[in-house]
BALOBA-1460 file (C-alpha; in Angstrom, 3 decimals):
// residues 366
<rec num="1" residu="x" x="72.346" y="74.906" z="125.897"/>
<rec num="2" residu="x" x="70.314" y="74.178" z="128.788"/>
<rec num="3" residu="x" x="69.203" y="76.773" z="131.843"/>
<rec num="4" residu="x" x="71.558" y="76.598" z="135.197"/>
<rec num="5" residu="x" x="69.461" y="74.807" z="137.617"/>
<rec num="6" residu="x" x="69.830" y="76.407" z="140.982"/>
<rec num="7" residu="x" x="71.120" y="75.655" z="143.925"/>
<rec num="8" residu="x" x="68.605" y="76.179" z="146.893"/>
<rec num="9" residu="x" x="70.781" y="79.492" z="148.419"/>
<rec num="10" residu="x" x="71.115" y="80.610" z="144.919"/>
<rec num="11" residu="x" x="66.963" y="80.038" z="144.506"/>
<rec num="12" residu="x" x="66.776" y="81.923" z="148.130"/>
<rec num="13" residu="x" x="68.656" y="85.011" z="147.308"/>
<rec num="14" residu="x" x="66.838" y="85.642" z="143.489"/>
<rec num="15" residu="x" x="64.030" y="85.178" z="145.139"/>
<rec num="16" residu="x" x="65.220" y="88.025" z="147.749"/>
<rec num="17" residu="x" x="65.621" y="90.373" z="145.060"/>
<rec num="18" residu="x" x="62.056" y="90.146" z="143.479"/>
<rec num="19" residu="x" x="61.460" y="91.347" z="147.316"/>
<rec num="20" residu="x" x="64.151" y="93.802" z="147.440"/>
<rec num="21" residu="x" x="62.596" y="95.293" z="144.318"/>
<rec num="22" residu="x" x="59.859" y="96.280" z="146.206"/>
<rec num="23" residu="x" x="61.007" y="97.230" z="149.503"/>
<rec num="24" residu="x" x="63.130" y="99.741" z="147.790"/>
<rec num="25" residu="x" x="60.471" y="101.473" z="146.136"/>
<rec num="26" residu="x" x="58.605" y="101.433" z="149.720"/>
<rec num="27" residu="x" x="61.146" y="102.863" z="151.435"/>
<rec num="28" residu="x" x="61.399" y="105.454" z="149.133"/>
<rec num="29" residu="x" x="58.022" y="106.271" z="149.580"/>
<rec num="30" residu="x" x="56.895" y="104.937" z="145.878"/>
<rec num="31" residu="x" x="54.478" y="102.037" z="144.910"/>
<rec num="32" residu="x" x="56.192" y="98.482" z="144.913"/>
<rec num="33" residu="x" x="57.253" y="97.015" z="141.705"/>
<rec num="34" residu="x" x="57.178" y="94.067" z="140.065"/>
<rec num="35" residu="x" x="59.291" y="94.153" z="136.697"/>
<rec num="36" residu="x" x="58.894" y="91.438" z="134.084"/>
<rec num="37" residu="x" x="58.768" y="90.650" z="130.141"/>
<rec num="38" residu="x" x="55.692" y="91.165" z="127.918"/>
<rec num="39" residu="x" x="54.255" y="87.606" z="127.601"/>
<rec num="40" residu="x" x="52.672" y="87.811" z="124.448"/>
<rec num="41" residu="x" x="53.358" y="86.739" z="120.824"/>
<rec num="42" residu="x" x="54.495" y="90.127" z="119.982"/>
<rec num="43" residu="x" x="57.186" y="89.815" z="122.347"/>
<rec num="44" residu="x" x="58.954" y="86.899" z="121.372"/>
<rec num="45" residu="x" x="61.648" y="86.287" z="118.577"/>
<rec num="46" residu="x" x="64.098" y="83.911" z="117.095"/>
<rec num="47" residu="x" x="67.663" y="83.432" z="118.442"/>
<rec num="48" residu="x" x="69.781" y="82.153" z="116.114"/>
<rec num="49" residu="x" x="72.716" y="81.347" z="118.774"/>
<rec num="50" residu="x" x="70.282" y="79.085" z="120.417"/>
<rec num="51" residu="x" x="67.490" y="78.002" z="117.589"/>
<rec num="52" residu="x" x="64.725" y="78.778" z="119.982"/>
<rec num="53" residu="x" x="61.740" y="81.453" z="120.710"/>
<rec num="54" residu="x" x="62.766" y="83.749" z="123.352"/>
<rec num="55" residu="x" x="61.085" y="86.456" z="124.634"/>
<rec num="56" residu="x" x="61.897" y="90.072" z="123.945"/>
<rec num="57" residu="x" x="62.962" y="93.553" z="125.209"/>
<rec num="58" residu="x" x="59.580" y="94.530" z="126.004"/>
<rec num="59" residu="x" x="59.040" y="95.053" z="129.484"/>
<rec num="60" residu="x" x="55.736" y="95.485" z="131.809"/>
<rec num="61" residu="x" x="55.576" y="96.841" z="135.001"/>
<rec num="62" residu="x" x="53.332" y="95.698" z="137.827"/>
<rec num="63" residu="x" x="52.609" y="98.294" z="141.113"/>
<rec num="64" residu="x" x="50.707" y="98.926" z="143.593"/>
<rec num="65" residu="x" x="48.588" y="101.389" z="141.989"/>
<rec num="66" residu="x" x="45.579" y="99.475" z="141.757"/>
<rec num="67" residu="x" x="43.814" y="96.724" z="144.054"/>
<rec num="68" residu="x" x="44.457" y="94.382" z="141.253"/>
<rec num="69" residu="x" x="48.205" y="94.866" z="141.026"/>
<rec num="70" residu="x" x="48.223" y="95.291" z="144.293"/>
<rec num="71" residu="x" x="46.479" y="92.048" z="145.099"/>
<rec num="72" residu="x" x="49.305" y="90.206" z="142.389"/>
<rec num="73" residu="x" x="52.536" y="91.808" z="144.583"/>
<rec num="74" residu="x" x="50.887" y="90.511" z="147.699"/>
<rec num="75" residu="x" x="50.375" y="87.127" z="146.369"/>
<rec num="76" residu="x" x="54.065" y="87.012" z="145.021"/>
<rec num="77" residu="x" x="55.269" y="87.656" z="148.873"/>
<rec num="78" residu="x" x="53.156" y="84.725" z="149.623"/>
<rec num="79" residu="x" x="54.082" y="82.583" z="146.999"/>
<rec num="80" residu="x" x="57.651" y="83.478" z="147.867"/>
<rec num="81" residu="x" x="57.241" y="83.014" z="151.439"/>
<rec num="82" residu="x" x="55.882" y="79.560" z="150.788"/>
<rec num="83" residu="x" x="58.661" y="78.162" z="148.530"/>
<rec num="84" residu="x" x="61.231" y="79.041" z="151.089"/>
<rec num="85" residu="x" x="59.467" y="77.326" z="153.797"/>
<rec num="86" residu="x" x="59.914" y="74.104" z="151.159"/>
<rec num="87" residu="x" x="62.990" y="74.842" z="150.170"/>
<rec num="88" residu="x" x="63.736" y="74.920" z="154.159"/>
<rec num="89" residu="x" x="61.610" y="71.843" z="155.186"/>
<rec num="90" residu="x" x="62.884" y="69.593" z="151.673"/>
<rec num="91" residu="x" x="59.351" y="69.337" z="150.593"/>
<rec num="92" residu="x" x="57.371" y="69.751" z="147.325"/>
<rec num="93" residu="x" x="54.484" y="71.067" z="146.564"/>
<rec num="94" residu="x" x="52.103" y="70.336" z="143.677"/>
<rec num="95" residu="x" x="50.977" y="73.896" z="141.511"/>
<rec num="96" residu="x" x="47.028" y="72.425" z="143.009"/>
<rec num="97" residu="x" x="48.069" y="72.518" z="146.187"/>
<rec num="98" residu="x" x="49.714" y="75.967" z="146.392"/>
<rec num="99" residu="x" x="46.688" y="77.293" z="145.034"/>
<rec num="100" residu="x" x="44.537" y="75.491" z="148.115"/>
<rec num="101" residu="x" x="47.074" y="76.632" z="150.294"/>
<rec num="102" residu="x" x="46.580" y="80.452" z="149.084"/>
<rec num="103" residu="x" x="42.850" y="80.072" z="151.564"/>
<rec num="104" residu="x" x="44.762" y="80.858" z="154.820"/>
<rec num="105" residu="x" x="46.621" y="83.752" z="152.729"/>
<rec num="106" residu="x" x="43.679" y="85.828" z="153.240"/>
<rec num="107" residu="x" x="43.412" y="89.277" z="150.428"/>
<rec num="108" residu="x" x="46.561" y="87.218" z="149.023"/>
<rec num="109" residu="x" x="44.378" y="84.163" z="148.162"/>
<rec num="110" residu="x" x="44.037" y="83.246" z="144.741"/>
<rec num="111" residu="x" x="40.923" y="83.193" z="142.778"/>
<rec num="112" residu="x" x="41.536" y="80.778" z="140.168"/>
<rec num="113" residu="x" x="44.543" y="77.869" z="139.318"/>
<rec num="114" residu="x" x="45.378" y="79.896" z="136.010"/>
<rec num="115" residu="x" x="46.129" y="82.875" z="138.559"/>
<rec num="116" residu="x" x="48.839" y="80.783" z="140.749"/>
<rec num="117" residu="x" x="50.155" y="78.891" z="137.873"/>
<rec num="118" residu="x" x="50.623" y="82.403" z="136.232"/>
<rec num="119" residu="x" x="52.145" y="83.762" z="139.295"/>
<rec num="120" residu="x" x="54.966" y="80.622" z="139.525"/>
<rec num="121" residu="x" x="55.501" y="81.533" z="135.962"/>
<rec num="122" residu="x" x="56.432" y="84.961" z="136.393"/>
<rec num="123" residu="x" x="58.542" y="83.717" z="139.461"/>
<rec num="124" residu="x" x="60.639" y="82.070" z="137.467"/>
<rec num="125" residu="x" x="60.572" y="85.041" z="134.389"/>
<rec num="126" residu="x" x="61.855" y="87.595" z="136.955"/>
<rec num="127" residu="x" x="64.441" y="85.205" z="139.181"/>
<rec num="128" residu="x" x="66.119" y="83.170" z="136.347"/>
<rec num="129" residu="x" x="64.611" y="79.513" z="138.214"/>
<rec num="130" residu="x" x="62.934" y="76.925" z="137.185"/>
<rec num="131" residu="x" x="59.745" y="75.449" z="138.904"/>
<rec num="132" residu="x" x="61.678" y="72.550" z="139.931"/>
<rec num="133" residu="x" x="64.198" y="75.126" z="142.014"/>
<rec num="134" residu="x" x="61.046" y="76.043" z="143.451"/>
<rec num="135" residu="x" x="60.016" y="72.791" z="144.554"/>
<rec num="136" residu="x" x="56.731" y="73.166" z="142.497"/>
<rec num="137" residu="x" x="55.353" y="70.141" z="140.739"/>
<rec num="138" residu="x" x="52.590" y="69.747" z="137.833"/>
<rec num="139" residu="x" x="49.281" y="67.737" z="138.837"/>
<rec num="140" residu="x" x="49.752" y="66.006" z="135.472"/>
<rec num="141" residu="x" x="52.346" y="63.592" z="134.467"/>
<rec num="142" residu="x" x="54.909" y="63.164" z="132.146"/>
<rec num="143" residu="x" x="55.051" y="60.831" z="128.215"/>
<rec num="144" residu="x" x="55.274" y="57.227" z="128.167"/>
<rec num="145" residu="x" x="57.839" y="55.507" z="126.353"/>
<rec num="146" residu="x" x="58.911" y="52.672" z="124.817"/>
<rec num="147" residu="x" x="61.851" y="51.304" z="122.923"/>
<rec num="148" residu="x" x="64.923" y="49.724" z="123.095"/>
<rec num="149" residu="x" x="66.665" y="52.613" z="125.058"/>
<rec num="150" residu="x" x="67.875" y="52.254" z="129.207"/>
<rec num="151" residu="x" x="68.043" y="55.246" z="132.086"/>
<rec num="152" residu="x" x="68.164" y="54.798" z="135.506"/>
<rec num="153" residu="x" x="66.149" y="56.289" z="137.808"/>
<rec num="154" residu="x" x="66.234" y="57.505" z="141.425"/>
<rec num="155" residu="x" x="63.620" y="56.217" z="143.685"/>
<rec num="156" residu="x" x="62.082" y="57.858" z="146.335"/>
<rec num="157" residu="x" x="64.732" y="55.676" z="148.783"/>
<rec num="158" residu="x" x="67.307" y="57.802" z="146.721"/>
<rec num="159" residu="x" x="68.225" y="54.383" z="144.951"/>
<rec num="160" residu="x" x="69.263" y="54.231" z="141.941"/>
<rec num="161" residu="x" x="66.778" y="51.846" z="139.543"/>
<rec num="162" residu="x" x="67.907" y="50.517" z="136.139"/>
<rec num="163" residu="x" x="65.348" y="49.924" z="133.460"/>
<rec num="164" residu="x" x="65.288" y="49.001" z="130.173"/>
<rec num="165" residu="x" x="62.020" y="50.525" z="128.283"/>
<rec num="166" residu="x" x="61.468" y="48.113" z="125.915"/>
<rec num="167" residu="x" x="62.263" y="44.843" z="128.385"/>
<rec num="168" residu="x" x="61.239" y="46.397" z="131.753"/>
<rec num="169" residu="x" x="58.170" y="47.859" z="131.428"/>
<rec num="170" residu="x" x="54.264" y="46.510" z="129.817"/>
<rec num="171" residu="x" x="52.609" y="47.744" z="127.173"/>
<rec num="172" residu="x" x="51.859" y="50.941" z="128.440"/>
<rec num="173" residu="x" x="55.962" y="51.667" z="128.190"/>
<rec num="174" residu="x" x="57.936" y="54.119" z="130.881"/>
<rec num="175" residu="x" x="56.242" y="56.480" z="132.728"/>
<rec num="176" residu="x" x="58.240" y="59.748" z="132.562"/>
<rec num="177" residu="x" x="58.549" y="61.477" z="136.023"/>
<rec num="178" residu="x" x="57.811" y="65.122" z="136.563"/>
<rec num="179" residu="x" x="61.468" y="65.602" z="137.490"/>
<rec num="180" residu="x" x="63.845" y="64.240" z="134.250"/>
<rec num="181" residu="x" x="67.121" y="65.992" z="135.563"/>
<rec num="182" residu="x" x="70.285" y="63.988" z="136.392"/>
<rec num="183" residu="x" x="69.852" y="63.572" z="139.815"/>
<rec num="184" residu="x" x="66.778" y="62.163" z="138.768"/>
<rec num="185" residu="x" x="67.150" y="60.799" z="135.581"/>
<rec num="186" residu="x" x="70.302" y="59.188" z="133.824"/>
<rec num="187" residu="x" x="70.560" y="58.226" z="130.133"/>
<rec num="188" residu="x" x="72.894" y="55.247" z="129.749"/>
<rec num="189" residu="x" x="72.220" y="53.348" z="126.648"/>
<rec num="190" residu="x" x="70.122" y="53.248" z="123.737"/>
<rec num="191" residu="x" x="70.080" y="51.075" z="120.093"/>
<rec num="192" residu="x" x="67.680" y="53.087" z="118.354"/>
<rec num="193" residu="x" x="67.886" y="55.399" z="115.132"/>
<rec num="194" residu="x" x="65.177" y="58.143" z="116.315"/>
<rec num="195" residu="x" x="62.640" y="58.696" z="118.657"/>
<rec num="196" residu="x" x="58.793" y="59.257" z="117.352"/>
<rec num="197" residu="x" x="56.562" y="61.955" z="119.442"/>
<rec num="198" residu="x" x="53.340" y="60.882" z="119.015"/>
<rec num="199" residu="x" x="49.869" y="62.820" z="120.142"/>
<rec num="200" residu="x" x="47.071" y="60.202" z="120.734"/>
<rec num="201" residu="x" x="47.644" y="57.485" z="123.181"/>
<rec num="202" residu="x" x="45.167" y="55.124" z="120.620"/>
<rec num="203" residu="x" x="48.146" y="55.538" z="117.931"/>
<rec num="204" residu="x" x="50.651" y="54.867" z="120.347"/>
<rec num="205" residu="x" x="49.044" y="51.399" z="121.333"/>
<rec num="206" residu="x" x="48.715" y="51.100" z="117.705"/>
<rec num="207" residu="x" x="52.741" y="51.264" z="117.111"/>
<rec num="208" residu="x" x="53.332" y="49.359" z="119.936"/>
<rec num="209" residu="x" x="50.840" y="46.716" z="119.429"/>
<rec num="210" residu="x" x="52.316" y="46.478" z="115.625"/>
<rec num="211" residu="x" x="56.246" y="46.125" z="117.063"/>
<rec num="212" residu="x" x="56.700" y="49.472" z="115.124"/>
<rec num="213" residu="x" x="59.571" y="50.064" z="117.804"/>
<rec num="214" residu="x" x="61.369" y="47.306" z="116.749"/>
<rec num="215" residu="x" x="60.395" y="47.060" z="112.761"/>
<rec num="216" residu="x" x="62.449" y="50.317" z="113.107"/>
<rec num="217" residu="x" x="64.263" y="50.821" z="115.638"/>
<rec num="218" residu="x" x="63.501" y="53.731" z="116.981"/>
<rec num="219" residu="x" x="61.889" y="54.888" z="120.492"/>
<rec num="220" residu="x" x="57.963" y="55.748" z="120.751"/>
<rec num="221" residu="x" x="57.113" y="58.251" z="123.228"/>
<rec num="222" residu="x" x="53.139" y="59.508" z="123.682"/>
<rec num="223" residu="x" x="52.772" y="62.444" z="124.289"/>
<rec num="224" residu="x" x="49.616" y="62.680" z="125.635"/>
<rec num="225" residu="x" x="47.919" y="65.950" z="124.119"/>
<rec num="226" residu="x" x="49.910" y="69.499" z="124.824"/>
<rec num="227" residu="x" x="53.319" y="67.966" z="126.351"/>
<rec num="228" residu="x" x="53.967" y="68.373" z="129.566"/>
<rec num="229" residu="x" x="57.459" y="69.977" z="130.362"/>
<rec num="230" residu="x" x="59.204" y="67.003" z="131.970"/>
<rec num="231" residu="x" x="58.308" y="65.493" z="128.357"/>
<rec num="232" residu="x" x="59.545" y="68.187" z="126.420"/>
<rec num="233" residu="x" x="62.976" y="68.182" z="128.497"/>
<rec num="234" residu="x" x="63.311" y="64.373" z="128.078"/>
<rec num="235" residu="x" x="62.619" y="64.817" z="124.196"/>
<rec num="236" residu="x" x="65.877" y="67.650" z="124.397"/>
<rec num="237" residu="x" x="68.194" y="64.890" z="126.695"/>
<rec num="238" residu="x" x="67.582" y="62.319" z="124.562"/>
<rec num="239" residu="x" x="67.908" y="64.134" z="121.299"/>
<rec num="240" residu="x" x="71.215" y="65.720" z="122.350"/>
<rec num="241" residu="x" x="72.754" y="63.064" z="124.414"/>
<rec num="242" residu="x" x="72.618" y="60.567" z="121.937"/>
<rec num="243" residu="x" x="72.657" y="62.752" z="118.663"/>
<rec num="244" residu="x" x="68.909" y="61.532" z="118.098"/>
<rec num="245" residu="x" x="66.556" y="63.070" z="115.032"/>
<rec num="246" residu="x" x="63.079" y="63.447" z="116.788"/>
<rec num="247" residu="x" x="59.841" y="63.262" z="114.734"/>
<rec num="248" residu="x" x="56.688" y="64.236" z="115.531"/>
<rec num="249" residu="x" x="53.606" y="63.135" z="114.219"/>
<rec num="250" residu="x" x="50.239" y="64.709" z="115.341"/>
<rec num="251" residu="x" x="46.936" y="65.112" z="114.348"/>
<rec num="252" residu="x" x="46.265" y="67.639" z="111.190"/>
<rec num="253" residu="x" x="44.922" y="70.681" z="113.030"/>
<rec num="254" residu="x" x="45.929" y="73.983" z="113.841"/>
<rec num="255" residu="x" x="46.335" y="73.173" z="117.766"/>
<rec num="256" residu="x" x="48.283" y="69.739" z="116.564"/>
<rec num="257" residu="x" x="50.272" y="72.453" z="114.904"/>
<rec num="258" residu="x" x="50.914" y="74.302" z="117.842"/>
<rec num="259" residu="x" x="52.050" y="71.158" z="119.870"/>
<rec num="260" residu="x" x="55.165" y="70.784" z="117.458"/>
<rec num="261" residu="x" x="56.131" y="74.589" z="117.744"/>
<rec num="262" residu="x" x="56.197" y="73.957" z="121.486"/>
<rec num="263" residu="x" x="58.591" y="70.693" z="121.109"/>
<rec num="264" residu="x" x="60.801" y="72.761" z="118.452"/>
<rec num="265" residu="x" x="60.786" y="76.155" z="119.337"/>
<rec num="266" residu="x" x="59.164" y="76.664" z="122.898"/>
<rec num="267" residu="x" x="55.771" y="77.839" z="123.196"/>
<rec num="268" residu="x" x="54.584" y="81.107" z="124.701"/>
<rec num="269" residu="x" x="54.032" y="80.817" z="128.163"/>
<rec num="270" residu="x" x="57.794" y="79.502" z="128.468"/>
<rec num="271" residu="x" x="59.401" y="80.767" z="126.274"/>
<rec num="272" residu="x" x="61.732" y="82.163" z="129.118"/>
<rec num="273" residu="x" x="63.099" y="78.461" z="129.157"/>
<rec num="274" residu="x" x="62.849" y="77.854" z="125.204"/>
<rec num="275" residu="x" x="66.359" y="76.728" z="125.300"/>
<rec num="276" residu="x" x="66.121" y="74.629" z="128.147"/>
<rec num="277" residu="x" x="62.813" y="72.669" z="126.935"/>
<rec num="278" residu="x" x="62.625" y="72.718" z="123.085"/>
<rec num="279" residu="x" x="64.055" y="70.817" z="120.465"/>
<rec num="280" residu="x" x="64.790" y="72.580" z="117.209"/>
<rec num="281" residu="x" x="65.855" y="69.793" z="115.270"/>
<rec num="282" residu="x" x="62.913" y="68.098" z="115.686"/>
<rec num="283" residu="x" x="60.624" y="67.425" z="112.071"/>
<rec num="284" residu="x" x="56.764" y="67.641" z="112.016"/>
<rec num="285" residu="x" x="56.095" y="64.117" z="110.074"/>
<rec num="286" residu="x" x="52.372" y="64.421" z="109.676"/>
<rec num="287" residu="x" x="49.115" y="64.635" z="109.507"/>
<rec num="288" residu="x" x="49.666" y="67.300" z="107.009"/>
<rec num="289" residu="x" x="47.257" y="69.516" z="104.803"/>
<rec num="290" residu="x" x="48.488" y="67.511" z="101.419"/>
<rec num="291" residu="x" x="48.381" y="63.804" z="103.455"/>
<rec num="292" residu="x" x="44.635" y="64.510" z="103.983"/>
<rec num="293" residu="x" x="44.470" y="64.882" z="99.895"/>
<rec num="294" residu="x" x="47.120" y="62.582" z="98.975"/>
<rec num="295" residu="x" x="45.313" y="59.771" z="101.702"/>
<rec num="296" residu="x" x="42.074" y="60.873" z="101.047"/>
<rec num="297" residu="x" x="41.730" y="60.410" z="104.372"/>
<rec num="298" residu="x" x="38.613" y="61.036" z="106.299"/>
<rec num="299" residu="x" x="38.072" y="64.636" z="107.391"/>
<rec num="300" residu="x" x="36.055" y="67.256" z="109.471"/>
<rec num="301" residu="x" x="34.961" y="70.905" z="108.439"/>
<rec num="302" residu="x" x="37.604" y="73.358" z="110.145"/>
<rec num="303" residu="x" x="35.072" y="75.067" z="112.893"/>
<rec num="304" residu="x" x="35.522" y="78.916" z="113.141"/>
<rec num="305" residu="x" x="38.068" y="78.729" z="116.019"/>
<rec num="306" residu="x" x="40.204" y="76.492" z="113.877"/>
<rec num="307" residu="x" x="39.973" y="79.313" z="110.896"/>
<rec num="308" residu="x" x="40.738" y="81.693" z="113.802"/>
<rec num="309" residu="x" x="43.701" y="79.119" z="114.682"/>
<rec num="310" residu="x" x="45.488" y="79.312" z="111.660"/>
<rec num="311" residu="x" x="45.455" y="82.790" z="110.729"/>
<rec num="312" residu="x" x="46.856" y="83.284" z="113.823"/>
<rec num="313" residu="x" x="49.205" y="81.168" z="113.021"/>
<rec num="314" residu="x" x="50.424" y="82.452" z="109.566"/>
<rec num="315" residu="x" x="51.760" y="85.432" z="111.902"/>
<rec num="316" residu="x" x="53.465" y="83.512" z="114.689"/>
<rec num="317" residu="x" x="56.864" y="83.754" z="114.223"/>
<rec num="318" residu="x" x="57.109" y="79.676" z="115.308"/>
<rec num="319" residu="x" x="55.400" y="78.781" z="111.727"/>
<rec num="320" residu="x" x="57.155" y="81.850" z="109.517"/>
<rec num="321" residu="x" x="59.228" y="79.615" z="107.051"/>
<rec num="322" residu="x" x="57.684" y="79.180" z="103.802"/>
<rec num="323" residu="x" x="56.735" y="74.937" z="104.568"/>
<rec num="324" residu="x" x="54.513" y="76.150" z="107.483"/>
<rec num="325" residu="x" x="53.155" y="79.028" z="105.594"/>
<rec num="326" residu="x" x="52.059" y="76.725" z="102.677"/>
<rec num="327" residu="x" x="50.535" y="73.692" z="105.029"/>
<rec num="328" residu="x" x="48.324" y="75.939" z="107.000"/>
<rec num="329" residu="x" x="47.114" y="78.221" z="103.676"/>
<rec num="330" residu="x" x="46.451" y="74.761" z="102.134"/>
<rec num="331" residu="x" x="44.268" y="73.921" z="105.225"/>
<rec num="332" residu="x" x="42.440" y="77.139" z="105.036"/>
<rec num="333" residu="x" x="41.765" y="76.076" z="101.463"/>
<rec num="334" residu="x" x="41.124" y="72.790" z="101.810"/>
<rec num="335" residu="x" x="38.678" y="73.771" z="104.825"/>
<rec num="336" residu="x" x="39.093" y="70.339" z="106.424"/>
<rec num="337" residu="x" x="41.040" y="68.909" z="109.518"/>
<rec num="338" residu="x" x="41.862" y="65.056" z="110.379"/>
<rec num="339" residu="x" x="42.585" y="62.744" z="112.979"/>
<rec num="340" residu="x" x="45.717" y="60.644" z="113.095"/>
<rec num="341" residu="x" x="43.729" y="57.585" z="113.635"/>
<rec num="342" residu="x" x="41.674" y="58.397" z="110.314"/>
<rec num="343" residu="x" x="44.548" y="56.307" z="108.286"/>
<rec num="344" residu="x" x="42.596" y="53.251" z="109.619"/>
<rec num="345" residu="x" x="40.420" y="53.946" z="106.631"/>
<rec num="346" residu="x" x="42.765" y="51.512" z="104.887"/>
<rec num="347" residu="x" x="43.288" y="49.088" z="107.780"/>
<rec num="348" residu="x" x="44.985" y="49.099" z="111.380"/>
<rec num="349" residu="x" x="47.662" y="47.679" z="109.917"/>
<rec num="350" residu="x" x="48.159" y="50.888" z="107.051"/>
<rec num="351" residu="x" x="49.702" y="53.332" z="109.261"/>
<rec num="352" residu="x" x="52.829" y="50.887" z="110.199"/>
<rec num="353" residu="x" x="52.657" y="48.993" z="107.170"/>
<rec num="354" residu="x" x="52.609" y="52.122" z="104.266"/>
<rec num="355" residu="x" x="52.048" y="55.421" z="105.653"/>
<rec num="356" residu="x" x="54.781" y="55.835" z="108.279"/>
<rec num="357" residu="x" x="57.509" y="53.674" z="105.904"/>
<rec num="358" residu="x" x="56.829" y="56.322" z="103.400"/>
<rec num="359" residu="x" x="56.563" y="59.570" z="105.444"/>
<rec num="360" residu="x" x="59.798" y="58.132" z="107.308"/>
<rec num="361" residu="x" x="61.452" y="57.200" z="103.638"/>
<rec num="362" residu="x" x="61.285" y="60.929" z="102.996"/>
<rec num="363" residu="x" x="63.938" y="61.614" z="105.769"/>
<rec num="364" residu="x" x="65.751" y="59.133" z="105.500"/>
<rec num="365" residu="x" x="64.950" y="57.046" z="108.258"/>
<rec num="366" residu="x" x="63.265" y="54.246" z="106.711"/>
């Protein structure tokens, strides 16, 4: 199930009410209020009805009761301000560029990115929108794919542009926009048996330069680090347009770890949109604690922030099932980490040729 996108009177009046919130207290002669979830760990639990993270009861409030609060209610008239001028003029703006634009807001300004990315994020928290009813884009963009599956796409003229992303493109596959919605982004066709989510963009020249897409049919998509959202929604489409299994293989570390409980369960800081963004079908393939033992593959001592990592993680309700619990106690034990490009030990050939067939065997999609 998938968030409501809204329309841009819908976006106007939510936003309205953040700012009714506080002229209410005002007028009442109290400190304005800003009323949101607890965006921590603690705070967020599984849903059954939707197989996702979501966050909790737990609510914080922010007033006027200190110049820092203070400062953060100010900024959110800004930032509210702002998006209805877009919304208004049918521009965009990207998250960098609000935060430049915050100089002329005077004791609104921000002092760092984190803060106005933060800010947006609560935005959509307390309204029930998404960034993209805001007219906010990322600086960063989206996977590149590539496989035997067709979209179309809508160009800036507003035309629509069929493409193929196995016959269309060049090597370096489909570039995913920031915006993978329907008026954006249709998903007509495919002939492919799953789609692979890989982390490093050296394996995913390796696949592609080995025809790994079309030894087995399936679509390769790179996900270049921490997935950006647009990837993580066109992971979802995909997946539950065409009824596809998604597998994910990453490096073997505790923040590789954390990049598949983002794809399959939603990660933290959005976890207000876990059922809009994550996939929980999706299956961790590898690197795993036992591959770097079974592969004897090459390894690196886990530093102290990856020990850190992982015992954080044995209490994160993304990794509580008893798989997860015994991979990341075997890493602890093991004391080692790998790469995903370490199975060229055996050859650049290995990973296509003997490690993937097998891992892939397992599921049944070999």
């Amino acid at each position: 199930m998938a968030q409501k996108r809204m329309s841009a009177e819908d976006t106007k009046v939510a936003m309205h009410s953040v700012v009714g919130e506080m002229y209410d207290k005002i007028v009442n002669g109290e400190p304005p209020t800003m009323t949101l979830p607890v965006r921590t760990k603690t705070n967020i639990g599984f849903d059954k009805k939707l197989g996702v993270y979501k966050y909790g009861k737990k609510r914080s409030t922010r007033d006027a009761t200190s110049l820092g609060s203070a400062k953060q209610l100010l900024r959110a008239l800004h930032v509210i301000e702002f998006i209805e001028e877009m919304i208004d003029s049918g521009k965009s703006s990207t998250l960098r560029e609000m935060y430049y634009i915050s100089e002329s807001w005077g004791l609104g300004k921000f002092g760092s990115q984190n803060e106005s990315n933060n800010l947006a994020e609560d935005l959509e928290i307390v309204t029930k929108c998404l960034r993209e009813d805001f007219k906010l884009r990322p600086e960063e963009d989206g996977a590149r794919m590539i496989g035997n599956l067709t979209l179309q796409e809508r160009n800036r003229r507003g035309e629509w542009m069929r493409i193929n992303a196995r016959d269309d493109v060049g090597d370096s596959g489909y570039g995913v926009p920031y915006n993978v919605e329907k008026e954006k982004i249709e998903l007509l066709e495919h002939d492919i048996n799953f789609i692979m989510a890989i982390e490093t963009g050296g394996m995913f020249d390796r696949l592609v330069e080995n025809g790994f897409d079309e030894d087995y049919k399936c679509g390769l998509l790179h996900l270049k680090g921490q997935p950006a959202r647009s990837t993580r929604r066109i992971i979802k489409r995909m997946s539950e347009e065409w009824d596809l299994p998604v597998v994910v293989f990453l490096d073997g570390d505790p923040w590789s770890f954390r990049i598949f409980a983002s794809i399959a369960y939603g990660a933290i800081k959005t976890a207000h949109i876990s059922e809009y963004l994550a996939t929980p079908s999706a299956t961790y393939l590898g690197i795993t604690a036992d591959d770097i033992m079974a592969y004897e593959l090459p390894s690196d001592d886990l530093s102290k922030k990856d020990i850190e990592a992982l015992n954080a993680e044995l209490t994160d309700p993304r990794f509580a099932d008893s798989w997860w619990q015994e991979q990341i106690n075997m890493m602890l034990e093991l004391g080692k980490k790998a790469e995903q490009q370490s199975l060229a030990k055996y050859g650049l050939d290995f990973v296509t040729d003997t490690y993937l067939p097998e891992k892939l065997a397992e599921l049944g999609l070999a």
